[in-house]
C-alpha positions, 0 to 999 in steps of 0.5 A: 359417372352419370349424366342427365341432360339433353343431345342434339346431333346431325350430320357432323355435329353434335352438342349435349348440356347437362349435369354431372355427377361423379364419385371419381374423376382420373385425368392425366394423373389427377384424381379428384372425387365428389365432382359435380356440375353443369356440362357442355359439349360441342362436337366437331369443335372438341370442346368441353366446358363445365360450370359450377364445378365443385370437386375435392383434390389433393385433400382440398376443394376447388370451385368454378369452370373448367374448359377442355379444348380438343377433348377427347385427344391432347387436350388444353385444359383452361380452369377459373378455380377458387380453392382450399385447404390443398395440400401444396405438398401434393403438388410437387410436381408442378414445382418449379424446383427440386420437389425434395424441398416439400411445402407441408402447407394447406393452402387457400387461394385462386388459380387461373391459367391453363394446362396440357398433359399431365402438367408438362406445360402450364401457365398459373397465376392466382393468390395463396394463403398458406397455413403449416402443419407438422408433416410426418418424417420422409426420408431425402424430403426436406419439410418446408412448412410455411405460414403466409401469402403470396400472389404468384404466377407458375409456368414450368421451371420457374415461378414468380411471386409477389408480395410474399410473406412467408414465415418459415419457423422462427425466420419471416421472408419478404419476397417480389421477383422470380425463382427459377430453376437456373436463374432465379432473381428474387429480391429478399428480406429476411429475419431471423431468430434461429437461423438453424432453420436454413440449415438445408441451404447451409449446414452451419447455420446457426445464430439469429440475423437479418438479410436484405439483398438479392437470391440470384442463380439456380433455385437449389443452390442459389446466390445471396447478395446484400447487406446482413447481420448476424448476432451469436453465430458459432464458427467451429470453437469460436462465437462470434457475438455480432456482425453486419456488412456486405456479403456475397454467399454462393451456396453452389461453392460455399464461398463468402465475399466479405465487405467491411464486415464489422464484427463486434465481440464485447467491447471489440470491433474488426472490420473484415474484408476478403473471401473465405470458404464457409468450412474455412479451407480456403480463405484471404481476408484482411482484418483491421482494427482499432481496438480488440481488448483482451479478454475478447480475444482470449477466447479465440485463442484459449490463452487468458490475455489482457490489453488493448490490441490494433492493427492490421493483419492478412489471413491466408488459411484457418486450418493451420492458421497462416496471418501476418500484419503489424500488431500493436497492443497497450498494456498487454498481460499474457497468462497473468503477466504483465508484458507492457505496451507492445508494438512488432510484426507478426507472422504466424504460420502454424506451428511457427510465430515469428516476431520482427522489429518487436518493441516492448515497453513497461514503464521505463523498461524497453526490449526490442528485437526478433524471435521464433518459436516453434509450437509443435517442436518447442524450439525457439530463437531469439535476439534481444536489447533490453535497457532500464529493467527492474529485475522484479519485474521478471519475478513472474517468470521465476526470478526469486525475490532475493535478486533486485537492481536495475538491468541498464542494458542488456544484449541476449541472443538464445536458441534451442528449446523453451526448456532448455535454451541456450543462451548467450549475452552479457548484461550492465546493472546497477544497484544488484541485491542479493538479500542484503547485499548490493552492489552499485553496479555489475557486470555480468556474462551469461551463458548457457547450455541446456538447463545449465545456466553460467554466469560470471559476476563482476561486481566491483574492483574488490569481488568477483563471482562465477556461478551455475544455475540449473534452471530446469531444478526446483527452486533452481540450485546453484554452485558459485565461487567468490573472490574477494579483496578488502570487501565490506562485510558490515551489511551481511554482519548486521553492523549498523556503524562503522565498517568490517573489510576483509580479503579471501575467499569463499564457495557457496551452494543452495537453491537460489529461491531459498535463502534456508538452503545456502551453505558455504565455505571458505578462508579469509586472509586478513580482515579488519574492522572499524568502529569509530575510531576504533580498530580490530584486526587479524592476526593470521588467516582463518577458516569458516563454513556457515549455513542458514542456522550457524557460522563456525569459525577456526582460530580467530584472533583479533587485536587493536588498542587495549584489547586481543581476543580470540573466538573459535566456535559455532555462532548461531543464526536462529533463535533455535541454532546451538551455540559453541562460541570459546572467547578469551582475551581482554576487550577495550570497552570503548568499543561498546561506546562506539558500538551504542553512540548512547553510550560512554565507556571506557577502561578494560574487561579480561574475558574467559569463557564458553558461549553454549545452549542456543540463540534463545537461549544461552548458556554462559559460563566463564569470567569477566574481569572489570579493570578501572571501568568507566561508564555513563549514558548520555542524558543521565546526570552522573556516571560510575568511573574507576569501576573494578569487580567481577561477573561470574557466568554460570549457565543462564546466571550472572553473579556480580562480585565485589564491584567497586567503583566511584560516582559522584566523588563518592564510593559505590558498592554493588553485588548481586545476582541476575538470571539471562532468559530468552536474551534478556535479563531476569530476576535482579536482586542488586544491591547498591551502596552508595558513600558521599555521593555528589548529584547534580541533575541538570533539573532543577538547575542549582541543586546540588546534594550529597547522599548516602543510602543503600538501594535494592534493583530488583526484577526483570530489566523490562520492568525493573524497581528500586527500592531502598533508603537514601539519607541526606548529608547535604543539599543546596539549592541555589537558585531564585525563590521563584524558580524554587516555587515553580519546582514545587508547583510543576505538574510534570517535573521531567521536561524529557523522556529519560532512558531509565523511564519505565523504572518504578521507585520505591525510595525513602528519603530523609535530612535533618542538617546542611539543608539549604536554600540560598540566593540572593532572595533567601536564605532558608535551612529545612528538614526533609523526610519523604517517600518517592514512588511511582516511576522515573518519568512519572514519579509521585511524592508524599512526605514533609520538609519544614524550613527550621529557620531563616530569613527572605529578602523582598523589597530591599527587606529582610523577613524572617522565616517563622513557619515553614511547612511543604507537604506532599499528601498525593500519592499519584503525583507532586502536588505540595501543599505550602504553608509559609510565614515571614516577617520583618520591621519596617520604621515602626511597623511590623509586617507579616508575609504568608504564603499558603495553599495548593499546588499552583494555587499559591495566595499570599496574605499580607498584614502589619502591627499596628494595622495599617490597610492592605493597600497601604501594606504594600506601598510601606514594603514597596519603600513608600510612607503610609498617609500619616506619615504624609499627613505629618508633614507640613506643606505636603499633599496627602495621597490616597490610599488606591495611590499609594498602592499603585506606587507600591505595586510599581515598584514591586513589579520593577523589583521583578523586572530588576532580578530578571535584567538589573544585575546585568545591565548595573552589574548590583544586586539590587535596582528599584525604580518607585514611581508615583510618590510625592517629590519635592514642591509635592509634585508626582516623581519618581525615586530610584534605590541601588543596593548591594549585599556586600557580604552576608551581614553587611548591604548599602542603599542608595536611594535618590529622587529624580525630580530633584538633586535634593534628597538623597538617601544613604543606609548602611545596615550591618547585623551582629546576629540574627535579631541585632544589625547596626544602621548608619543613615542619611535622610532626605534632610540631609540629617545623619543617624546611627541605630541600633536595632533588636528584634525581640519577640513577646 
């Protein structure tokens, strides 16, 4: 050190002033270097004073004074000091905590106060500003690099700042009050990001949160107490995504007091009230909710589980876990099965959960009860009522899906092991299926021991059934034995109609899961079987065994009206299965009537044969005998009756031999051949020969006709064709002349499916005599020659008929046929093409009718020798007069021609209505109403004719005016031949005249 100044001294007393310099200074511990000032000492007052102090310590700089009181000796040293860049680590001693938490901070500041000794007391105050740097790692040194302020003030053993506002890494503290080393009382608020960096107060720090309350208590291991938040928080395997509330934490003891805690978690919400010990040790916390969804839960409890749970419920330890509360939870799914809305209480002190007043409810499904289950010994215990249950809704817990019906109600009691319980109880259910057999309602007693499963099947008055079940097998086997007496067998037959009862008994085995894997046998004693009115029955008891592919049958023998057979054989299942089927015996073939309502039969079949091959494909070999068959399908318009002949089977061939019958009154002839493939018939090539056979289809109505021909059924039955000649003995068609241009005109002639419509023809058909079209309209004779292809329900038709000859009747007069001509040129359809002329006399004219054109674009031509307009055309064969005729006579007004055609076109459109309602309502063939003529005192009226066709050649006219009682007209027509009639007549005038006429053509 060196020092320059001044000294005065006497007796006692002596002062000095001047400047200092030294390169380092020691005191009382502190070493301080580059010190230089302005100093003063007063003696015997003992006291030193520098000014203008500038030094570096503790790797920062002070300035200002310093004051030493009582120097040299113990001494009181005042500062008034400006510093920078100290290093607050260097001055852990003067903390007023546990110096092993450092502050690596350099810090900038003012100090001002007062020391004694080596810091053994002091009295700071001042300001710091503070700024962090990376310490090197120290061994038990807990580094607290701070950035930040703070006013304080620093005595021994405490320390009290103000305004603090401290970053500690990712968290930021606001600080005012006081840290002590035993009661500190600070008031806090705190953020963080990365709550890790308070691992030092609490080793399971972690997450992000807030904290807004009081530090309390030693400095080292104080009291936190206030509001906080705390977001992704890791508690030992569980996360806990968001929590804020209340909380006091004692880092002394760890112990948490919890105040409505909210804790939400997805879309999850608790609240937690208690106190627990942050290692989980001890705890007593009561949770509450209103709503915990499922997925939220699952991990907690490393189980997948659906639902919405509430309730409340009292935790009293984490490790093992001890709760108990009242639970509800809606539309609980636990490990991917649907359990239903579930209300109980739970007490779960691991290993045990224990279930009371538990209630399961799954739509219309209830089970209430109590159980227990043992997690680390897998035992469990159990009482349950179960009521309006649908078996498959136990499928998941591996029910099969061959088992169905509704569980009524049912009470089970159970206890031993998850695997292999025991269980006790009896159940009521309805409408029990196992495949295709149900039951309408059973009852049914379930026990158990081990994995072995018993029950005993009371399912009507007429079955029992006892079986066991080995749960803990794959696809669980079972072995059951059945009684039954009078059972209906049709379902498990695959019967659609009627009824199959039989009485015996039978044992079965198989996997309950697999219905490929059950097999069986067994004996009935008597059986019968019904279809309409039909009957079969046994004779004797016989034997069977089946399995999925095959039933074998022993000495089978049926009997019943006409009809005994006997069966002995393998039937088979699969379409692969091998057949082995011995049938003799005679058949009523009413049965295959009753078995196929579409169709009509009757007569006997004698059968002798062997069913072999396979299902797919069968090898038939053996005779069937047709004994006065009959048979027909309902919708076809003929049948075959009086049926005789016989089928030769060989292997997959049939052979028709000799099958004579009768159809229509007339004879059918049918032989040929046809192969059987995959079920189905193949390869026909069938010829049919028909003799005087009578048709009357139901369509067109009236048309009756006799046919001979010879016809070939060729091809497999999906895509048959019948090909073949048929000739014409004789046709008639009695019906209206409209009705029979409809017939020719209609696009599409079936009017209904017909069961043989996917038959394609290929038919020639020809008549050249006894062809007629006869009613009261016309009567035609005609020639037909045409060829019918495509298919029954969309034929087509191309050919000629030409009517040879023939009259039509219109208006009362007869028009005789001079050319009739019908083609058929479509080959994809029945499109006619008609060409028909007609004509008659009437008084002295001669009127010709033509009808010609396509399809139902039919035009009708009228006209006359001599000729007369059209429209008067019409008023002449409507019964009228033409204008000369009117002209003619004296005193009589002459109609115009427009007049005499609507009087004409009347009285053809009542000619119309006539034939509709006429010979109803007059019980006369013919009815005409001529409205619009010229009447007496040549005033407009009306006339009125009746006509009857009293035979053939012979017809009556009456015909009467109706304006007046005057002329009546009376005709008599009676024709010899064709072209020569006798007329016999009274006119209005009252005259009489008889005629004879002769049409002759030049």
């Amino acid at each position: 050190m060196a020092v320059a100044g001044f000294l005065e001294f006497s007796r006692g007393y002596f002062f000095t002033r001047g400047n200092t310099t030294s390169d380092a200074v020691d005191f009382e511990g502190w070493h301080a270097t580059n010190l230089t000032g302005e100093y003063a000492y007063h003696h015997p007052d003992k006291r030193l004073s520098v000014r203008k102090l500038k030094t570096r310590i503790a790797a920062g700089e002070l300035n200002g004074s310093v004051v030493v009181e009582k120097f040299p000796g113990p001494s009181r040293v005042n500062v008034d000091l400006d510093y920078s860049g100290i290093d607050a680590a260097s001055l852990a001693r003067a903390y007023a905590w546990n110096p092993k938490y450092r502050i690596f901070s350099n810090v900038t500041g003012t100090l001002n106060g007062w020391f004694e000794g080596k810091l053994k007391r002091y009295d700071f105050s001042g300001t710091a500003d503070l700024k962090s740097y990376t310490p090197a790692r120290v061994a038990d040194l807990v580094p607290l690099p701070l950035d930040g302020s703070t006013e304080y003030e620093v005595s021994p053993g405490e320390a009290r700042v103000a305004n603090a506002d401290v970053r500690f890494y990712s968290t930021t503290v606001k600080a005012d009050g006081l840290i002590h080393e035993t009661k500190s009382d600070l008031k806090l608020a705190m953020r963080s990001s990365d709550l890790r960096n308070l691992a030092f107060l609490y080793s399971g720090a972690n997450g992000s949160g807030s904290f807004d309350g009081i530090l309390s208590g030693p400095a080292a291991r104080p009291v936190l107490e206030g509001e906080f938040t705390l977001q992704n928080h890791l508690y030992r395997e569980w996360k806990i995504q968001n929590a804020t509330g209340s909380a006091r934490l004692d880092t002394q003891t760890e112990n948490v007091d919890l105040r409505n805690v909210h804790v939400s978690q997805g879309e999850s919400q608790v609240v937690i009230n208690g106190r627990a010990h942050l290692d989980g040790s001890a705890v007593d916390l009561r949770v509450q909710s209103n709503r915990v969804t499922g997925p939220d839960l699952a991990v907690f409890i490393n189980r997948k589980v659906e639902g919405i749970f509430s309730g409340n419920v009292h935790i009293t330890a984490l490790t093992p876990v001890r709760l108990e509360g009242e639970v509800s939870v809606n539309d609980l799914w636990f490990d991917g099965r649907l359990i239903g809305d579930t209300r109980g209480h739970v007490r779960y002190f691991d290993p045990v959960v224990e279930l009371d007043q538990l209630s399961v409810r799954q739509g219309e499904a209830t089970l209430t009860g109590n159980g227990l289950f043992n997690r680390a010994t897998d035992t469990v215990k159990f009482s349950t009522h179960l009521a309006s249950a649908d078996l498959h809704r136990f499928a998941s817990l591996g029910l099969p899906g061959s088992l169905g019906g509704t569980i009524r109600q049912a009470d089970f009691r159970g206890d031993g092991t998850r695997i292999r319980p025991n269980i006790r109880g009896e159940a009521i259910l309805q409408n029990l299926s196992f495949y295709d057999e149900v039951f309408p309602q059973a009852r049914v007693e379930v026990s158990s021991t081990g994995s072995k499963l018993d029950l005993s099947l009371d399912a009507a008055r007429n079955l029992s059934l006892t079986a066991q079940v080995d749960t803990a097998g794959a696809g669980y086997p079972f072995t059951a034995r059945a009684n039954f007496t009078m059972y209906p067998l049709a379902r498990i037959a695959g019967l659609s109609e009627g009824t199959i009862l039989a009485t015996g008994n039978a044992i079965l085995s198989g996997l309950v899961t697999d219905s490929k894997r059950i097999r069986g046998d067994g004996s009935i004693e008597s059986a019968e079987a019904r279809l309409k009115q039909r009957t079969l029955r046994t004779t004797k008891p016989f034997t069977f065994d089946f399995n999925s592919e095959r039933l074998t049958l022993t000495g089978v023998t049926l009997t019943g009206e006409s009809t005994q057979v006997s069966l002995a054989g393998t039937i088979g299942f699969a379409a692969a299965a091998p057949l082995n089927l011995d049938v003799s015996g005679r058949l009523d073939l009413a049965f295959i009537a009753a078995a196929y309502p579409e169709w009509i039969s009757s007569g006997g079949m004698n059968v002798e044969g062997r069913i072999g091959g396979t299902v797919q494909n069968p090898d038939l070999r053996g005779l069937a005998h047709l004994a006065n068959a009959s048979f027909g399908r309902r919708g076809l318009f003929t049948s075959l009756s009086n049926l005789n002949g016989d089928l030769f089977f060989d292997q997959d061939r049939v052979t028709l031999s000799n099958i004579q019958g009768l159809m229509g009154g007339g004879n059918v002839r049918a032989q040929g051949a046809a192969l059987l493939q995959h079920g189905s018939v193949q390869a026909m090539n069938i010829r049919i020969e028909a003799d005087d056979v009578r048709l009357r289809p139901s369509y067109p109505e009236g048309l009756r006709t006799v046919v001979d021909g010879t016809l070939i059924l060729r091809g497999a039955w999906e895509a048959p064709v019948l090909e073949g000649n048929l000739q014409i003995q004789n046709l008639a068609y009695r019906s209206s002349f409209e009705e029979f241009l409809t017939l020719l005109t209609e696009r599409n002639v079936s009017a209904e499916s017909s069961p043989l419509g996917r038959l394609r023809l290929s038919v020639h058909v020809e008549g050249s005599r006894n062809i007629t079209i006869q009613n009261q309209l016309a009567d035609v004779e005609a020639r037909v020659d045409v060829d019918v292809k495509g298919t029954v329900e969309s034929p087509s038709l191309t050919g000629h008929i030409e009517a040879s000859g023939g009259t039509l009747l219109f208006q009362g007069n007869r028009y005789r046929v001079n050319r009739g001509n019908i083609d058929f040129v479509d080959p994809l359809r029945i499109e006619p093409v008609v060409d028909v002329q007609a004509e008659t006399e009437v008084r002295d004219y001669r009127v010709i009718l033509a009808i010609s054109g396509r399809g139902d674009q039919l035009h009708l031509d009228l006209r006359s020798d001599p000729p007369l307009p059209e429209l008067e055309i019409v008023s002449l064969i409507a019964g009228g007069r033409t204008r000369e005729e009117y002209a003619s006579r004296p005193g009589t007004s002459v109609p115009t021609s427009e007049q005499l055609f609507q009087s004409g076109a009347t009285s053809i459109l009542f000619d119309l209505l006539r034939q509709r309602v006429g010979g109803r309502i007059f019980g006369l063939n013919n009815v005409r109403l001529e409205p619009f003529l010229v009447g007496a005192e040549s005033n407009p009226g009306a006339r009125i004719t009746l006509s009857e066709q009293v035979t053939k050649d012979l017809s009556i006219s009456y015909s009467q005016d109706l304006a007046s009682n005057r002329q009546q007209i009376i005709l008599i027509e009676y024709f010899v031949s064709r072209n020569t009639s006798i007329l016999a007549s009274r006119d209005e005038l009252g005259n009489f005249g008889l005629d004879i006429r002769r049409r002759a053509r030049f």
